[in-house]
C-alpha positions as CSV (number, residue, x, y, z in Angstrom):
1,X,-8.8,33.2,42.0
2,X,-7.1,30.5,39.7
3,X,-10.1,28.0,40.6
4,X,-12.2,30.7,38.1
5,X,-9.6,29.9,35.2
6,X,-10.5,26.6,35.5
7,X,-13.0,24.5,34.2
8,X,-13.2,20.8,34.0
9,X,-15.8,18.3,32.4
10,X,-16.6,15.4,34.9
11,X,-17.9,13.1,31.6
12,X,-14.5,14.2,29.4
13,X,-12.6,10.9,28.2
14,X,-9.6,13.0,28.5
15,X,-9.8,12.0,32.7
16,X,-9.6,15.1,35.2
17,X,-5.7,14.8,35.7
18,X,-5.3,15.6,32.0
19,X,-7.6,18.5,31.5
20,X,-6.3,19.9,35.0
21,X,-2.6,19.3,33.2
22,X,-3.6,20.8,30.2
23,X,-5.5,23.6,31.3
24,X,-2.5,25.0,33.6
25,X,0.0,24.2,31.1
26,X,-2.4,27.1,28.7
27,X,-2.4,29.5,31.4
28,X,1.4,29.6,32.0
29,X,2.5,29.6,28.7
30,X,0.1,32.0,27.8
31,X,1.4,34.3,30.6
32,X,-2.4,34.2,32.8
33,X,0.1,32.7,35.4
34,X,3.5,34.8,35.1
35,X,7.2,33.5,36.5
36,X,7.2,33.7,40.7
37,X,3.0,33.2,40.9
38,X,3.1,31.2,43.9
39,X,-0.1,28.7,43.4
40,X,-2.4,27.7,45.7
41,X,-1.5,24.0,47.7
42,X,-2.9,20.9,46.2
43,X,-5.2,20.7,49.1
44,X,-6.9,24.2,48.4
45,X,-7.1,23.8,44.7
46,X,-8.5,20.4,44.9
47,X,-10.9,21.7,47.1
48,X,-11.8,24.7,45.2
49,X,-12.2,22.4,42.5
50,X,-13.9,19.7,43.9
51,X,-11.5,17.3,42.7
52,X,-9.9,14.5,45.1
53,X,-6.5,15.9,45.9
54,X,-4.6,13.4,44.0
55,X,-5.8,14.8,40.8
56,X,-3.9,17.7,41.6
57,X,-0.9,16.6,43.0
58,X,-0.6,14.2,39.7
59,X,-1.1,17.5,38.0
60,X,1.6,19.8,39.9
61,X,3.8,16.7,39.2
62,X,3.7,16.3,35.5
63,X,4.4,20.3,35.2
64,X,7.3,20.5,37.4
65,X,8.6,17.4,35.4
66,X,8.2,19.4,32.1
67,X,9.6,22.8,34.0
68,X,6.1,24.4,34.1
69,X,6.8,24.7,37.8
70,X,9.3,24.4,41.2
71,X,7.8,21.7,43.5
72,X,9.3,21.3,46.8
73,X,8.0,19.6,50.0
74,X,6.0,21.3,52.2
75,X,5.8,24.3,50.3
76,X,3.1,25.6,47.5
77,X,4.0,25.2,43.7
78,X,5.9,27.8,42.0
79,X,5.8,29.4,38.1
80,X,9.2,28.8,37.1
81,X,11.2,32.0,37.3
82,X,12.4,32.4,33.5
83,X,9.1,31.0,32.1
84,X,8.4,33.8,29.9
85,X,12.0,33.9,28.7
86,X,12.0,30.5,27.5
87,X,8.3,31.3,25.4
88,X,9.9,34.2,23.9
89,X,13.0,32.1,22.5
90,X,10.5,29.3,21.2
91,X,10.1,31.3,17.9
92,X,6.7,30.1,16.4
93,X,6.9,27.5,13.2
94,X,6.5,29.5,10.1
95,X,3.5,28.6,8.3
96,X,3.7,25.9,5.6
97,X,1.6,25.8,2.3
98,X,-1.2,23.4,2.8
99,X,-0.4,21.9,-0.8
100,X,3.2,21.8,-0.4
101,X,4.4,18.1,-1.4
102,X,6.0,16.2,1.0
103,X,9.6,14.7,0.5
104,X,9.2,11.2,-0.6
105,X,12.2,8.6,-2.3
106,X,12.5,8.4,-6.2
107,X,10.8,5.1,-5.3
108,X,7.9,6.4,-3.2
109,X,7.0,9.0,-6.0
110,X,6.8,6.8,-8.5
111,X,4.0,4.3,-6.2
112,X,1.0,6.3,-7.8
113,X,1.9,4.9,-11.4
114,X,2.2,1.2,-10.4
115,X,-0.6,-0.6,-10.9
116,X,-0.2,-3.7,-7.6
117,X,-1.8,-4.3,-5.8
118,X,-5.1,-3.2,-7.4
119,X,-6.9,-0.4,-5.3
120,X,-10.2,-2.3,-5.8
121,X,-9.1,-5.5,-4.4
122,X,-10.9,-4.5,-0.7
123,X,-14.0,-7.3,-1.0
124,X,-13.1,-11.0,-2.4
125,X,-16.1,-11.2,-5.7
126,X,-16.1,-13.8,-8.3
127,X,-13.9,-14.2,-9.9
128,X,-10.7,-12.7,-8.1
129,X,-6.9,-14.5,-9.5
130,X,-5.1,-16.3,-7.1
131,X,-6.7,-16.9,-4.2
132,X,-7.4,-19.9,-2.5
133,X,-10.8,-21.4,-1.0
134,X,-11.3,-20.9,2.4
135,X,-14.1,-22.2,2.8
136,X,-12.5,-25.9,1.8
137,X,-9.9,-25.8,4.5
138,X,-9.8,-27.8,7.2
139,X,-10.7,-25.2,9.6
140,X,-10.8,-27.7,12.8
141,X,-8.0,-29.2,12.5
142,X,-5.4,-26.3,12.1
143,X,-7.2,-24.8,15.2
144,X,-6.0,-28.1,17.2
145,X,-2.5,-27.5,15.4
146,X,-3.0,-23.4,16.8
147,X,-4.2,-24.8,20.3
148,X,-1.0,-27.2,20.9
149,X,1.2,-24.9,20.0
150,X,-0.2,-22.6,21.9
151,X,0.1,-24.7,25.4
152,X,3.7,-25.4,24.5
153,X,5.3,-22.4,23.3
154,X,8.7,-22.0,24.9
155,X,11.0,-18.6,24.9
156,X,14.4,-18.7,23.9
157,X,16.2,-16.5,21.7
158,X,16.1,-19.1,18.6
159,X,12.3,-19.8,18.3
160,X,12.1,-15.8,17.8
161,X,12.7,-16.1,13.8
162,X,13.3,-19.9,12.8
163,X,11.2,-22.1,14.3
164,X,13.5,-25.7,13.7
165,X,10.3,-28.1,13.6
166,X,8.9,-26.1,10.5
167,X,12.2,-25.5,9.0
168,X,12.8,-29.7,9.3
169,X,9.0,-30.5,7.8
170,X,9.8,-28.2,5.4
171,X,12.6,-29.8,3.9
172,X,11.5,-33.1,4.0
173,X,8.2,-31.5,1.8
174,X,10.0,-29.6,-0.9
175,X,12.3,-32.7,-1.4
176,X,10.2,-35.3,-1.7
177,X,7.4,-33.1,-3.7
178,X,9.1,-30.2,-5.0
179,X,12.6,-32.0,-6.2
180,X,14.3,-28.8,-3.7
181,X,17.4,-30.1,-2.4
182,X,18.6,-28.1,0.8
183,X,19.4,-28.6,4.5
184,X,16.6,-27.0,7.3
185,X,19.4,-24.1,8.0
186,X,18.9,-22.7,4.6
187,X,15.8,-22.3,4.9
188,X,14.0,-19.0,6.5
189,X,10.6,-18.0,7.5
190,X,8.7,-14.8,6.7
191,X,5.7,-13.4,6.9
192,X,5.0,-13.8,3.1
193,X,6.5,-14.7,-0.5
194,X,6.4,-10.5,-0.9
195,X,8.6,-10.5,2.5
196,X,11.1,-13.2,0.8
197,X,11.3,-10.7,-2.0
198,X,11.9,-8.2,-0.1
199,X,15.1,-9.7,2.1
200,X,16.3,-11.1,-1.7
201,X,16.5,-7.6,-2.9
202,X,18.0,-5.6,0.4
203,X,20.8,-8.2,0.4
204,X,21.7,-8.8,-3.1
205,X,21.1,-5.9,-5.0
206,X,23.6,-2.6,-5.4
207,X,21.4,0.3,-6.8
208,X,22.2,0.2,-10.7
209,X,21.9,-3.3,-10.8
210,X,20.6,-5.0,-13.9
211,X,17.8,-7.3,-12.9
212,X,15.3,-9.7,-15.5
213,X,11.7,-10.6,-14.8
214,X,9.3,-12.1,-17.0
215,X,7.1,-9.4,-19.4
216,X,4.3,-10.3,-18.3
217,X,5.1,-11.3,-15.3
218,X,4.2,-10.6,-11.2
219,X,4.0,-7.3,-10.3
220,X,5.6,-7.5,-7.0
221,X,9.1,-8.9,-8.0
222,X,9.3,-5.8,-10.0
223,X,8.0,-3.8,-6.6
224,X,10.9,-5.1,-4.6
225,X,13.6,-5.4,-6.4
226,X,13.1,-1.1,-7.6
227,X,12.8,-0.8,-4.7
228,X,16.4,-1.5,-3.7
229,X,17.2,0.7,-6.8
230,X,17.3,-2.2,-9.5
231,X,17.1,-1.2,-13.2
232,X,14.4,-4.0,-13.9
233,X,14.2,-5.1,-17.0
234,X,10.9,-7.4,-18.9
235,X,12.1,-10.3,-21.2
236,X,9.1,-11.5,-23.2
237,X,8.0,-14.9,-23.5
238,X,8.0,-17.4,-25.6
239,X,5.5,-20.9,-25.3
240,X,8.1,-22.2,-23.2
241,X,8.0,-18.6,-20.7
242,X,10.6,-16.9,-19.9
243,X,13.6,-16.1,-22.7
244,X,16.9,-15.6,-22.4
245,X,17.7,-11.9,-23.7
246,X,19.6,-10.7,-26.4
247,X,22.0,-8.4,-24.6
248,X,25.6,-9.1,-23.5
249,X,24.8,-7.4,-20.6
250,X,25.0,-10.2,-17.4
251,X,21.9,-9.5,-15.0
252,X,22.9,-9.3,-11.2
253,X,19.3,-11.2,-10.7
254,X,16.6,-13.4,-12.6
255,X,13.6,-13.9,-11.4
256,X,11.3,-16.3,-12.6
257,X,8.2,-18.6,-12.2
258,X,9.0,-21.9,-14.2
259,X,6.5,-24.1,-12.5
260,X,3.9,-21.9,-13.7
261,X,4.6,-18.6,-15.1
262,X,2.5,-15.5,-13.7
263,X,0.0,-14.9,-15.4
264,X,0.1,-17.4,-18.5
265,X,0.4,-20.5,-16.9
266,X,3.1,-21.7,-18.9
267,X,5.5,-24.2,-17.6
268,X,9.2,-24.2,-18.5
269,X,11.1,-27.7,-19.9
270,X,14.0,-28.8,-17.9
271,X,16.0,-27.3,-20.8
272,X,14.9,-24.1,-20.8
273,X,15.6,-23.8,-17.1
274,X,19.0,-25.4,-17.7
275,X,19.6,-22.1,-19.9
276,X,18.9,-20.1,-17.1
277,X,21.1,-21.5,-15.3
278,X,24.0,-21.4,-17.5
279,X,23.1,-17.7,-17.6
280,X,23.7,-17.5,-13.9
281,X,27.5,-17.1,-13.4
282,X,27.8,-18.6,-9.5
283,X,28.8,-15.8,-7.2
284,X,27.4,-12.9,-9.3
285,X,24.4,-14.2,-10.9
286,X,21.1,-14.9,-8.7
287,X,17.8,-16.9,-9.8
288,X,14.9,-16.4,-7.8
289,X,12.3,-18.9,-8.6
290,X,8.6,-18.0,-7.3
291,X,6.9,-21.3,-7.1
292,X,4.2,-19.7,-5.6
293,X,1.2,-22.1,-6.6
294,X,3.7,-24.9,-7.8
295,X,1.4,-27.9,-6.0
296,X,-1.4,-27.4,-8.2
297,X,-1.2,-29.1,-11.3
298,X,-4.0,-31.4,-13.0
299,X,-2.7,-32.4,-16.3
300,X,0.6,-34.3,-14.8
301,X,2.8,-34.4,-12.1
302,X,4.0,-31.4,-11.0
303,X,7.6,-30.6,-12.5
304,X,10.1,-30.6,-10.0
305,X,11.9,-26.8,-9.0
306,X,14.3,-25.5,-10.8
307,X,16.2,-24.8,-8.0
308,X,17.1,-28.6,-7.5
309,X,19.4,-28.7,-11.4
310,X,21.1,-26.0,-9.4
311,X,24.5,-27.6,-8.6
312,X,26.5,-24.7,-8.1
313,X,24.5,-22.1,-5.3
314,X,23.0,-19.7,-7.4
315,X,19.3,-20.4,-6.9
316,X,17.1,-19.3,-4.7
317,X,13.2,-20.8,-3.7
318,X,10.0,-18.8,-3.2
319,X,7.3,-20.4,-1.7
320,X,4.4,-19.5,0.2
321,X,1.1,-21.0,3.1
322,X,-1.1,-18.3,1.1
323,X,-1.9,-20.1,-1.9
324,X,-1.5,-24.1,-0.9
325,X,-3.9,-23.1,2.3
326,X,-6.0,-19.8,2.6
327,X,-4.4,-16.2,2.7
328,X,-5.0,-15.7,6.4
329,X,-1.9,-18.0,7.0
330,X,0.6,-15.3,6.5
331,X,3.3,-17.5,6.7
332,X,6.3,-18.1,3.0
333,X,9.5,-19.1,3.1
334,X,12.8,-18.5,1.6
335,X,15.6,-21.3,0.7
336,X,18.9,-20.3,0.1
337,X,22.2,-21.2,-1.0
338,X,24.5,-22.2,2.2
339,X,27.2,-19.3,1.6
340,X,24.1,-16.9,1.9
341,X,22.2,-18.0,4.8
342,X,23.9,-16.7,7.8
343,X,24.0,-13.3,5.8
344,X,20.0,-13.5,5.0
345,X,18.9,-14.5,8.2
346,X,20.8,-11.9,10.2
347,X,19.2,-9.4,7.3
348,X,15.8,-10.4,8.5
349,X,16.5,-9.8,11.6
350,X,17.6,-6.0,11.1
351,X,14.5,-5.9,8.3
352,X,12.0,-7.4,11.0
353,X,11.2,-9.7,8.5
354,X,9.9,-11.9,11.6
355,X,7.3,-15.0,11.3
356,X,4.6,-15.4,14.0
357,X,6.6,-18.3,16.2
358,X,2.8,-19.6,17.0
359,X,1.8,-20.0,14.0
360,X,5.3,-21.7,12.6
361,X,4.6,-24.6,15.6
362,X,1.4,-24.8,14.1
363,X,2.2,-25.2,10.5
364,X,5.1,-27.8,11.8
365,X,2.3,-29.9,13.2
366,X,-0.2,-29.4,10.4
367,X,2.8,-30.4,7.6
368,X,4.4,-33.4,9.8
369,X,0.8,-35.1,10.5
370,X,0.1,-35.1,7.2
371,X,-2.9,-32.3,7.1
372,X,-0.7,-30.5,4.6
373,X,-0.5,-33.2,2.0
374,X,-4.1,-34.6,2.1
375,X,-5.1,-31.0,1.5
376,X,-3.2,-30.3,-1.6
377,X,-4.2,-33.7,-3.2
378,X,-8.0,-33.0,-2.1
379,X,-8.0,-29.6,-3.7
380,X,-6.4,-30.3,-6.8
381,X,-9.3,-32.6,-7.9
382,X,-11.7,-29.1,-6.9
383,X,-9.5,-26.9,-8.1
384,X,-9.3,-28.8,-11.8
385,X,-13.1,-29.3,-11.7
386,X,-13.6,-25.2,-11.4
387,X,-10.7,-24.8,-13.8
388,X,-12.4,-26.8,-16.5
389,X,-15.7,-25.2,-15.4
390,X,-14.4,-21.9,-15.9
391,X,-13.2,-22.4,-19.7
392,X,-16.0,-24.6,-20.1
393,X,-18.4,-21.4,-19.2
394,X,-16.6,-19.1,-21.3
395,X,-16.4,-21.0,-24.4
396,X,-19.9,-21.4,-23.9
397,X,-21.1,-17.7,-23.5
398,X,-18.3,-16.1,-24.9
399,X,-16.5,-17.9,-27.5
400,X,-17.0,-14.8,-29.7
401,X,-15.0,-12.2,-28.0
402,X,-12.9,-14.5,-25.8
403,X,-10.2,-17.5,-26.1
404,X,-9.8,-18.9,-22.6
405,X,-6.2,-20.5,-22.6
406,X,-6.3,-24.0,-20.2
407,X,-3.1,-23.5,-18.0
408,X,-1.6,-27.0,-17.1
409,X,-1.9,-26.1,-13.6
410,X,-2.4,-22.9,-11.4
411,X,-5.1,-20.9,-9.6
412,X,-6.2,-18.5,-12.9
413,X,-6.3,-18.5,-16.5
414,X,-6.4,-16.3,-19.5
415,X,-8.7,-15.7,-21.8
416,X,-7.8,-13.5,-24.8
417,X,-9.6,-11.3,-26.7
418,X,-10.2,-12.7,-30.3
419,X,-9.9,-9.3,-31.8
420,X,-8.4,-6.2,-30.7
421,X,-9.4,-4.8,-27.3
422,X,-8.8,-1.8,-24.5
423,X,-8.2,-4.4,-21.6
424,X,-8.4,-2.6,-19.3
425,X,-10.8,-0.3,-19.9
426,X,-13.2,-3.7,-20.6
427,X,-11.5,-4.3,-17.0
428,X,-12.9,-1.1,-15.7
429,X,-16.5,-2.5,-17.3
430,X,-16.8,-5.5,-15.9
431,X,-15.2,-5.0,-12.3
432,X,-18.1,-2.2,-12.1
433,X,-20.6,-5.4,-12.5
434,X,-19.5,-7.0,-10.0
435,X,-16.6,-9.5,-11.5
436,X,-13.7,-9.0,-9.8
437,X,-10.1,-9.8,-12.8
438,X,-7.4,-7.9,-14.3
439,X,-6.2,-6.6,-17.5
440,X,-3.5,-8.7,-19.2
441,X,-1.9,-5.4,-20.2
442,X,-1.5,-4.0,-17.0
443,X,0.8,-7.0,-16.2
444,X,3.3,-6.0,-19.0
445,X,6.8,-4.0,-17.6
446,X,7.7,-2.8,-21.2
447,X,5.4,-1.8,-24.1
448,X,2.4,-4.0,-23.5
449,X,1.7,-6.6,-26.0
450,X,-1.0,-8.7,-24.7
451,X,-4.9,-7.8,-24.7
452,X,-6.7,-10.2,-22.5
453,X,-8.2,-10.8,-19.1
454,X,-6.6,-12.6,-16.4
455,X,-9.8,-15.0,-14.0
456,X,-9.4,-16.7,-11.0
457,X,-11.6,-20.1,-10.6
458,X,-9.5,-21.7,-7.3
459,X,-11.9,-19.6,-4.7
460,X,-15.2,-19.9,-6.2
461,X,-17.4,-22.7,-6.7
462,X,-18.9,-23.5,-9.6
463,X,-22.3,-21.7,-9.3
464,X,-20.4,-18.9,-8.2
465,X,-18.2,-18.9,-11.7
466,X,-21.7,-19.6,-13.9
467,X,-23.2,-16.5,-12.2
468,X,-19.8,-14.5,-12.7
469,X,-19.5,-15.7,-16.7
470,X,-23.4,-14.3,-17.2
471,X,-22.4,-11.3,-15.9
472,X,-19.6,-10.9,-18.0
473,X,-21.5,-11.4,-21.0
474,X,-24.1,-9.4,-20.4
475,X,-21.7,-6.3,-20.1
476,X,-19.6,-7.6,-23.1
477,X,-22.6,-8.6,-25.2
478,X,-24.6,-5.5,-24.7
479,X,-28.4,-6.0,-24.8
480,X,-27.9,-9.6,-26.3
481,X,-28.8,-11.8,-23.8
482,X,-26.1,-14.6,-22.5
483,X,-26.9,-17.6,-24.5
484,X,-28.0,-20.6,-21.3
């Protein structure tokens, strides 16, 4: 009797309809029920089963849907007549090495060699670069931003990418405190600075193309833009940043943090930047300028963007929610030249480059009622208190072995070794204490050239930074004990 080829688990998560399912499905293909086996009604098997009669109809029905069997009314289910036929054409899979490497892009292959993000980077420890402190954001308020736009979201084909409030707030933001100069259309919203990249470098780049980022400089531009088949090429720096390179050669794309340059801190003159600009011939030449962190500076006013000497269209602006506020706003942004924006934003579309539209209302509020502004200028006085605490700490306990360099602005700083050093190896060392950095070197795109550490002091209070600086010297010092 079929009812003893079956046997179903009452407590099974799979559901009895399922196992039934599966359990028949076994027995035909496996030729325990052959072509023309006439099969009990659902009434009978459900009863020989002691299942409600539904579980088996549902089961006779998912079958004859997937040609298991011939269902017709008032008659009993039916193997399909050429079932064994269509088994014996399904010639099994031939059996694949187990270590066989799967086919991957040039680009995907070469992911095991880059070095960003870091694989350690799961827990947040003293003293991580370039995060922000949570823990000083104004938590209530932007949940009465997320509540209000909550009750009045509306549903139109428009709010889907571009939300208009946060575009407008926006723009009135970067002009008045960035110096950008754009109209709320040429402005888009992503998911992240790394997503702006991203759209930059699917719309602009032809594999082949010639593109120059700062050596050292942030990983990810470099990420993207190979990405889209780029030959990326490092220009070293000079006290002013980024150089102009000695090749005739025209780049297709520059990218560049002038505000302050990732990770030495430098920021570029208005001359320098002009230079870049004359680089850029308009229509085949593109700047991409990362101001990623370009609201913190404690030294002067911040220097306005590069992208507002930009007369001719041949800039475009990087920004991001991740650094000004805390990293769970996943929320950057992307200005553009007019003759690109209609191109860029029907781009993000196809890339899904798509915002949360909540959390844009949100951010419109928070910016427009002035949350946005009173937080910057409150955590600029913290942020220069830790930065001078930081430096302060190291010249203190390690003024031997390190030079901390005082960036004019910023979320990190570097300190240099004073004599030759593996940095990263040190690296290696000290993240297995318990401080969380990076090796200068690893930074570099060409030959590295730097040996140093690159320290975070925006996230971590001051007691957290003293505690971090005493573990460092107690790994770098050996068994001398860090001086008090």
């Amino acid at each position: 009797m079929l009812t003893e080829l079956i046997a179903l688990e009452r407590t099974d998560d799979a559901g009895l309809v399922a196992q039934l399912t599966h359990q028949l499905r076994d027995l035909i293909s496996g030729g325990r029920l052959r072509s023309g086996t006439v099969l009990p009604s659902s009434r009978q098997l459900a009863a020989g089963l002691a299942v409600s009669r539904n579980t088996v109809t549902h089961a006779f029905e998912q079958l004859a849907a997937e040609g298991y069997l011939h269902v017709a009314p008032r008659r009993r289910p039916v193997v399909t007549d050429d079932i064994e036929e269509r088994f014996a054409r399904a010639e099994p899979m031939p059996k694949r090495e187990a270590s066989r490497k799967p086919l991957l892009s040039p680009w995907a292959l070469q992911l095991k060699d880059v070095d960003w993000p870091l694989s350690y980077q799961a827990d947040f420890r003293p003293l991580r670069p370039g995060l922000a402190d949570a823990r000083e954001f104004p938590h209530e308020i932007w949940a009465r931003c997320l509540r209000r736009s909550a009750l009045r979201r509306r549903f139109n084909d428009q709010t889907l990418i571009n939300r208009q409030g946060l575009r407008e707030a926006l723009r009135d933001y970067l002009e008045v405190n960035r110096g950008v100069r754009a109209e709320a259309d040429q402005i888009l919203i992503l998911p992240t600075a790394q997503a702006a990249l991203t759209l930059v470098a699917a719309t602009t780049i032809v594999p082949g193309d010639t593109v120059w980022t700062e050596d050292p400089g942030y990983p990810g531009a470099a990420a993207a833009f190979r990405a889209a088949g780029a030959d990326v090429r490092g220009i070293r720096l000079d006290r002013w940043g980024m150089t102009r390179a000695r090749e005739a050669r025209v780049p297709k794309l520059i990218f560049t943090t002038p505000s302050h340059q990732h990770p030495t801190g430098r920021v570029m003159p208005v001359a320098r930047r002009t230079e870049l600009l004359a680089v850029a011939e308009p229509g085949r030449t593109w700047i991409v300028e990362d101001d990623y962190d370009g609201e913190f500076h404690y030294d002067s006013r911040p220097m306005p963007a590069l992208q507002g000497l930009d007369r001719e269209g041949r800039a475009l602006y990087v920004g991001t929610f991740a650094k000004a506020m805390t990293s769970d706003i996943r929320i950057g942004y992307l200005v553009v030249p007019p003759q690109l924006s209609k191109t860029m934003e029907i781009a993000q579309r196809h890339l899904g480059l798509i915002a949360s539209v909540h959390v844009q209302e949100a951010l419109a509020d928070f910016i427009s009622g002035g949350h946005f502004l009173a937080h910057i200028r409150r955590m600029r006085r913290i942020y220069r208190s830790r930065r001078d605490h930081l430096a302060g700490s190291l010249q203190r306990q390690l003024g031997e072995v390190l030079a901390a360099e005082v960036p004019p602005g910023g979320m990190q700083l570097i300190a240099r070794f004073s004599r030759g050093a593996n940095d990263r190896s040190i690296a290696e060392r000290l993240v297995a204490a318990g401080v969380e950095l990076r090796a200068l070197s690893s930074l570099a795109l060409e030959r590295p050239r730097d040996s140093g550490l690159l320290l975070g002091f925006a996230a971590w209070r001051e007691s957290e930074i003293s505690a971090a600086v005493r573990i460092m010297a107690n790994a770098l010092a050996g068994k001398r004990a860090a001086r008090a």
